[in-house]
C-alpha positions, 0 to 999 in steps of 0.5 A, a space after each residue: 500500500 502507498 498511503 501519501 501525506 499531503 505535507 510531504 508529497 511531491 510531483 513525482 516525476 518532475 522532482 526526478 525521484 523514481 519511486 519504485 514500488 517492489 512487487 507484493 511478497 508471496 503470500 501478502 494480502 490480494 490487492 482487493 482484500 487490501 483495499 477493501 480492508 486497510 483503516 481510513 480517516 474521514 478525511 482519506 481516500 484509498 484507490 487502486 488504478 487498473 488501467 485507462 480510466 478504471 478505478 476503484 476509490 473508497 472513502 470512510 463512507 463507502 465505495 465505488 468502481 468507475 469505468 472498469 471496462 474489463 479490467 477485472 477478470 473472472 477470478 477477480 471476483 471473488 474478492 468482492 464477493 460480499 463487499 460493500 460496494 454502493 455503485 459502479 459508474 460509467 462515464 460512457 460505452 467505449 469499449 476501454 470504460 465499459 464492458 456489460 459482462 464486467 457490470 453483470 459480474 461485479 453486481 453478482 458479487 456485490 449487489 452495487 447499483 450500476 450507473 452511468 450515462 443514459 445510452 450505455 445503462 438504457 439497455 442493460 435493463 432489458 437483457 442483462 439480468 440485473 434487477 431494473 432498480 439497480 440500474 440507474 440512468 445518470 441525467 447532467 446536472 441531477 444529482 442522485 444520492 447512491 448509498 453515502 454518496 452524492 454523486 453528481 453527472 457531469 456533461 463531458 465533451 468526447 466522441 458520442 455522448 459521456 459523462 463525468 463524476 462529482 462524487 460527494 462523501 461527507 465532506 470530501 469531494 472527489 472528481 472522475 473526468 472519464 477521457 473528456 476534453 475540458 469542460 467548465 468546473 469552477 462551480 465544483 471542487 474536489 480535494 481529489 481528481 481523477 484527470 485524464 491526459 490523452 491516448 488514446 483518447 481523441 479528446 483528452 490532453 494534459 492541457 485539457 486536464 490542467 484547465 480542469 485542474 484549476 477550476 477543481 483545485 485539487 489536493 491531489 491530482 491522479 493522472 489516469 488515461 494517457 502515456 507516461 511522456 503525457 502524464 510528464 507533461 501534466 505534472 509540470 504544467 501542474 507544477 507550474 500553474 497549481 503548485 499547492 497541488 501534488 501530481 501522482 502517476 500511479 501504478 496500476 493495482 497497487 493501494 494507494 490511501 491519500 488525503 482529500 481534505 
């Protein structure tokens, strides 16, 4: 587990320290157990990246999956079978943020409500067999309470129609831009943001993310959907326009706990 104080974090790349993270010993604790499992403040936050714009996060208040694709396999399963799990969110229906099989299994094994933008949910209710009041049609600008969560839709701007997330737990507000261009987000803040720097989106960039960036003021920045020479360029924008904040380039299935407020 990587668990980051705001105090002393610092934009990764750019300070030119290469943080290595060594491969979990035999027999440590699977990933998810340990997400599911390791203590969190009111003010904390722990996630884990899988890849694109797939993450998990979960706060003291619950947890939610976005856009996972399918980047958790069958055999992943079974370490969520019975967790605490309030939804899993979808930003739109391009094939590296949503597959149905995925969102059929992971209600299967948690039960969580399956949300997210109206054309990709719409049809799940017809054929997927998950019962139609546990699929939830998120419309922008209505926000919708889902477990200890608000979580508020957001317009994004990308190939087809997509949404973003603003998720609220107690105090602590967190954002999700799924691989959309900028849109306009002073009116929301979020001490954590999930922020999108390009491949292989057609929309996102790090010029897009920063411009998110500014109007969120985040604490803490995750750089999610684009290459590492993009996730670089993020960071010293970032760096440069919003030095309060701290940039992390995860590593994927890896537990990270930071704080959010």
């Amino acid at each position: 587990m990587i668990r980051i104080d705001l105090v002393v974090a610092v934009i990764f790349v750019l300070a030119g320290l290469a943080v290595s993270i060594p491969p979990a010993p035999a027999g440590e604790t699977n990933v998810f157990d340990e997400f599911f499992s390791v203590p969190l403040t009111e003010d904390e936050a722990a996630f884990i990246y899988l890849g694109y714009s797939a993450v998990l996060v979960r706060t003291a208040k619950g947890a939610l999956i976005i856009d996972p694709a399918d980047l958790l396999r069958d055999e992943d399963m079974r370490h969520f079978q019975g967790k605490k799990v309030d939804a899993v969110l979808y930003t739109h229906g391009h094939g590296d943020h949503f597959q149905a099989a995925v969102a059929r299994n992971l209600f299967k094994a948690t039960g969580a409500s399956i949300c997210g933008e109206d054309s990709v949910i719409r049809p799940l209710k017809s054929w997927s067999g998950i019962p139609a009041g546990k699929i939830i049609s998120l419309t922008p600008g209505r926000s919708q309470a889902i477990g200890e969560f608000m979580i508020t839709p957001v317009r994004g701007t990308h190939v087809g129609p997509i949404i973003l997330f603003h998720i609220q737990a107690g105090g602590s507000g967190i954002f999700h831009g799924g691989d959309s261009a900028y849109v306009p987000l002073k009116n929301l803040k979020a001490g954590l943001a999930f922020l999108p720097a390009g491949d292989p989106s057609p929309t996102a960039s790090p010029d897009d993310a920063l411009k998110m960036a500014l109007d969120l003021r985040p604490a803490v920045i995750v750089a999610m959907h684009g290459s590492d020479s993009q996730y670089r360029q993020l960071a010293a924008k970032v760096k440069t326009a919003l030095p309060a904040a701290s940039v992390l380039i995860p590593q994927t299935m890896k537990v990270n706990v930071v704080k959010v407020r």
